[in-house]
N, CA and C atoms as an extended XYZ file, in Angstrom:
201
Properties=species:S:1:pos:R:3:atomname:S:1:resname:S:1:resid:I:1 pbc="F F F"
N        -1.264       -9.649        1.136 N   UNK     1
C        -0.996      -10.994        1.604 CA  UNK     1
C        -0.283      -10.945        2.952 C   UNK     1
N        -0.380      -11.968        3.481 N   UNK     2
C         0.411      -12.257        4.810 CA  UNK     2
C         1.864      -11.551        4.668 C   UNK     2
N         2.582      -12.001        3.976 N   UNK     3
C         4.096      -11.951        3.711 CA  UNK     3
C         4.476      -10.237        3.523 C   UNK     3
N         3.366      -10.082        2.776 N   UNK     4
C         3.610       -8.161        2.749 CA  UNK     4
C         3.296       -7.705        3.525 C   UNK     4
N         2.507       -7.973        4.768 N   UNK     5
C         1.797       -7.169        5.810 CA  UNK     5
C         3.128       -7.465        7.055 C   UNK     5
N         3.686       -8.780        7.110 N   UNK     6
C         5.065       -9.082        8.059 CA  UNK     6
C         6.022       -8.086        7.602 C   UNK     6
N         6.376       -7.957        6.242 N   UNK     7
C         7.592       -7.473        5.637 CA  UNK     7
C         7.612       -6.076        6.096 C   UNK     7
N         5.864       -5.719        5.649 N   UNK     8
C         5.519       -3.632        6.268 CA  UNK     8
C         5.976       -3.852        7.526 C   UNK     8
N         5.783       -4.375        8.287 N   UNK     9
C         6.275       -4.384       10.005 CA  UNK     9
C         7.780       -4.437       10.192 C   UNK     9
N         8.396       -5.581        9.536 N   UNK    10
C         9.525       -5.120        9.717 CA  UNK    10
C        10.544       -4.463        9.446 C   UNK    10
N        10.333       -4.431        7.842 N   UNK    11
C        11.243       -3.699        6.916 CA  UNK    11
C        12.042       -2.022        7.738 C   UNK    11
N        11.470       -1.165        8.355 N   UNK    12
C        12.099       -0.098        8.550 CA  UNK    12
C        13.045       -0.482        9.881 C   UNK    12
N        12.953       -1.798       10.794 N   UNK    13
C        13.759       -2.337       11.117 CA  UNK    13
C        14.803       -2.856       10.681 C   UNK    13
N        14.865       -3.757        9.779 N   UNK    14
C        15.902       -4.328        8.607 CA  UNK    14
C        16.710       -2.927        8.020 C   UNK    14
N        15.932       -2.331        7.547 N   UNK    15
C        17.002       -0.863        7.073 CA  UNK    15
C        17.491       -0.505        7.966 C   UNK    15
N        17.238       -0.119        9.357 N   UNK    16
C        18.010        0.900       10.257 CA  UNK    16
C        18.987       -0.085       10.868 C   UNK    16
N        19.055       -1.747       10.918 N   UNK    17
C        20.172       -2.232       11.440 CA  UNK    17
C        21.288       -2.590       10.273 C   UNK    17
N        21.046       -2.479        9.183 N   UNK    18
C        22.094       -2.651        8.057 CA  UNK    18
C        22.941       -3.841        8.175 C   UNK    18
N        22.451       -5.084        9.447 N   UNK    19
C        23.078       -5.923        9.187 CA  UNK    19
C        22.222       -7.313        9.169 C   UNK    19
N        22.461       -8.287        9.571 N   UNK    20
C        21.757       -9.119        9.800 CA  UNK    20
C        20.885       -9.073       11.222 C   UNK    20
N        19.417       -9.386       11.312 N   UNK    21
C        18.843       -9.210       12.847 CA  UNK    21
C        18.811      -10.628       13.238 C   UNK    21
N        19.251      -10.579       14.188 N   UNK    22
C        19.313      -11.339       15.238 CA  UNK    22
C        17.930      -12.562       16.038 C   UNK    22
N        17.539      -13.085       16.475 N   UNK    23
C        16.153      -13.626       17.044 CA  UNK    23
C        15.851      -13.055       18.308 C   UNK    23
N        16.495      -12.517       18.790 N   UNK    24
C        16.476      -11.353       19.741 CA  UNK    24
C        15.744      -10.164       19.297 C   UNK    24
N        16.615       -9.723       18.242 N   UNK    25
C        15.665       -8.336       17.902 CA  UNK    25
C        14.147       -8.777       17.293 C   UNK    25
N        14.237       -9.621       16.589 N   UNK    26
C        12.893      -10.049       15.786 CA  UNK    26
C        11.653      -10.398       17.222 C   UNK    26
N        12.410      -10.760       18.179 N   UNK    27
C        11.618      -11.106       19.426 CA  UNK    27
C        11.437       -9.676       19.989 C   UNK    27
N        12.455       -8.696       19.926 N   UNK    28
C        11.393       -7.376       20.615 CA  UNK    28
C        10.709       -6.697       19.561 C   UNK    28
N        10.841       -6.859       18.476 N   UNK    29
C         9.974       -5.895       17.017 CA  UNK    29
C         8.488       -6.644       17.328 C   UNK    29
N         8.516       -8.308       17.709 N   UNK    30
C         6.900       -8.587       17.712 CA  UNK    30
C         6.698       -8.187       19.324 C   UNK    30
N         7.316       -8.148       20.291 N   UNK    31
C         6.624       -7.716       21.296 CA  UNK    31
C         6.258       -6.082       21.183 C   UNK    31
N         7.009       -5.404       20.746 N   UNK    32
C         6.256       -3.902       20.040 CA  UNK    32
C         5.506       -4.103       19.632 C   UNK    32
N         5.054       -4.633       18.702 N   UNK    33
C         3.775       -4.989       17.503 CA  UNK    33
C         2.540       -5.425       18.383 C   UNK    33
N         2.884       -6.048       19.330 N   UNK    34
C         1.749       -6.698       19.997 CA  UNK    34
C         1.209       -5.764       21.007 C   UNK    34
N         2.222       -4.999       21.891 N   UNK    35
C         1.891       -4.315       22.820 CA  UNK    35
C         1.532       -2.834       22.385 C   UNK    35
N         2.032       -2.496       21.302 N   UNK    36
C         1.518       -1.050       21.331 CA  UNK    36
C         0.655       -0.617       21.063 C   UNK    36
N         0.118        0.469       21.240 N   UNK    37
C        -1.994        0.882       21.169 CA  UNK    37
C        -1.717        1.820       19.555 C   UNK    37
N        -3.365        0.784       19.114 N   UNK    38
C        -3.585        1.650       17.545 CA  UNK    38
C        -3.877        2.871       18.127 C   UNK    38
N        -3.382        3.567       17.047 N   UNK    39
C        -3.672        5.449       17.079 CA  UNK    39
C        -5.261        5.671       16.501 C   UNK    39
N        -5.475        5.068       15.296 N   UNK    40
C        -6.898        5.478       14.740 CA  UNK    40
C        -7.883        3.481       14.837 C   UNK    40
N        -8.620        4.623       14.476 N   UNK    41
C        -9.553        2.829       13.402 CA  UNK    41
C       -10.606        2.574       14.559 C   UNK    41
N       -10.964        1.659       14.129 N   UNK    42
C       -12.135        1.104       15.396 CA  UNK    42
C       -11.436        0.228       16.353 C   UNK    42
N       -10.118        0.154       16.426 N   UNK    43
C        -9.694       -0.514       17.410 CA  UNK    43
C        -8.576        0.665       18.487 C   UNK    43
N        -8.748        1.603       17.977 N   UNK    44
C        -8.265        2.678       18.612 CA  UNK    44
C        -8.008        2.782       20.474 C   UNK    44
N        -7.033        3.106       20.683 N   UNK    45
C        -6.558        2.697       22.203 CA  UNK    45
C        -6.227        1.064       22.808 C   UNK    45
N        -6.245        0.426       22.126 N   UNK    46
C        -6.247       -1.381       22.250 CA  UNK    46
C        -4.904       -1.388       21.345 C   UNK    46
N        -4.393       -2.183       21.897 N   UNK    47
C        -3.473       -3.202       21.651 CA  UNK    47
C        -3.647       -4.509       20.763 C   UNK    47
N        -2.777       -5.090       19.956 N   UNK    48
C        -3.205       -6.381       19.659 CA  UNK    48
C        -3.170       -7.563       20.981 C   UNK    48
N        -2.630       -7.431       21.408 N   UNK    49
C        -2.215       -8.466       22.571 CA  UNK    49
C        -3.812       -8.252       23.467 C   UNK    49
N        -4.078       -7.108       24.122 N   UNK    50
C        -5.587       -6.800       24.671 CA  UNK    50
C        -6.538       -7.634       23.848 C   UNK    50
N        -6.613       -6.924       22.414 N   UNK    51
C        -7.816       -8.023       21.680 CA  UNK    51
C        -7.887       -9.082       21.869 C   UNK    51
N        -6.870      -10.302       22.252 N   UNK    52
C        -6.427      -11.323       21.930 CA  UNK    52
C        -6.598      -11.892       23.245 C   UNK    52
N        -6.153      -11.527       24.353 N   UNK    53
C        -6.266      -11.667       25.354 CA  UNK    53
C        -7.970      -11.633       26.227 C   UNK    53
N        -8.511      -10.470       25.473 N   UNK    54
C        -9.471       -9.729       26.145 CA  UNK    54
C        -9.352       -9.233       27.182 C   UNK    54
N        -7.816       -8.883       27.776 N   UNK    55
C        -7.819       -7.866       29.096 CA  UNK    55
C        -6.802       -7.004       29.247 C   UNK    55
N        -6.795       -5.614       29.860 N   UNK    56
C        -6.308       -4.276       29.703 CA  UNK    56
C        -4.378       -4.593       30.159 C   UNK    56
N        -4.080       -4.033       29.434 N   UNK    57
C        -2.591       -3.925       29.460 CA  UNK    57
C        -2.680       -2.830       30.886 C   UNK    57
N        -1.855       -3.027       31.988 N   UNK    58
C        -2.047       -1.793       32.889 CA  UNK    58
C        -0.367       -1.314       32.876 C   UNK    58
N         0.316       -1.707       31.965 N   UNK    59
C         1.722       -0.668       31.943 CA  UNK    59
C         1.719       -0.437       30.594 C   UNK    59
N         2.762        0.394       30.119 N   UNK    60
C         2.869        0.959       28.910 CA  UNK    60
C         4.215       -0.469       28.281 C   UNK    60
N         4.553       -0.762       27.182 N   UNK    61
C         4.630       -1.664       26.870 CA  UNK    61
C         6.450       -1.421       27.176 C   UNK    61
N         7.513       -0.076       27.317 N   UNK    62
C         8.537        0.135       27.562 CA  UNK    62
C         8.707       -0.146       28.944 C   UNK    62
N         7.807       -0.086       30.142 N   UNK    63
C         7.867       -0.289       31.301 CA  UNK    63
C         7.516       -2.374       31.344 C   UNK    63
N         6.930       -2.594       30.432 N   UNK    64
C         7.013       -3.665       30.569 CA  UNK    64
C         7.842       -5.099       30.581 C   UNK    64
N         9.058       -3.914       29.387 N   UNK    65
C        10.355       -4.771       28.787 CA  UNK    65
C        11.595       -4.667       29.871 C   UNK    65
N        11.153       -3.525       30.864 N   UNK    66
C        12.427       -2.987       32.000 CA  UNK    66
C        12.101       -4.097       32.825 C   UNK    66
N        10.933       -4.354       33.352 N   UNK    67
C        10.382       -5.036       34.361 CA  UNK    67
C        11.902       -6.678       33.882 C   UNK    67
């Protein structure tokens, strides 16, 4: 379901801050989620944000958050 597939995403976040997260952090956990490239599958090297968009990310998604 929806709710378990959010929870897999964030949960090892929630454990490693041991406190309450913030809307800040929840705002960079989905910009990770969005920007970073699948490793396997048929969507392999793409991003969710690329799919969605339909056009190439040209920085890596840590250079994007410095900017």
């Amino acid at each position: 379901s929806l709710v378990e597939t959010v929870n897999s995403i964030i949960r090892p976040f929630l454990d490693a801050s041991r406190v309450q997260i913030t809307q800040e952090t929840l705002n960079l956990i989905m910009f990770y989620h969005n920007h970073r490239r699948y490793a396997g599958g048929k969507r392999k090297g793409k991003a969710p944000i690329e799919l969605l968009t339909n056009t190439e990310l040209e920085k890596h998604w840590l250079d994007l958050i410095v900017e």
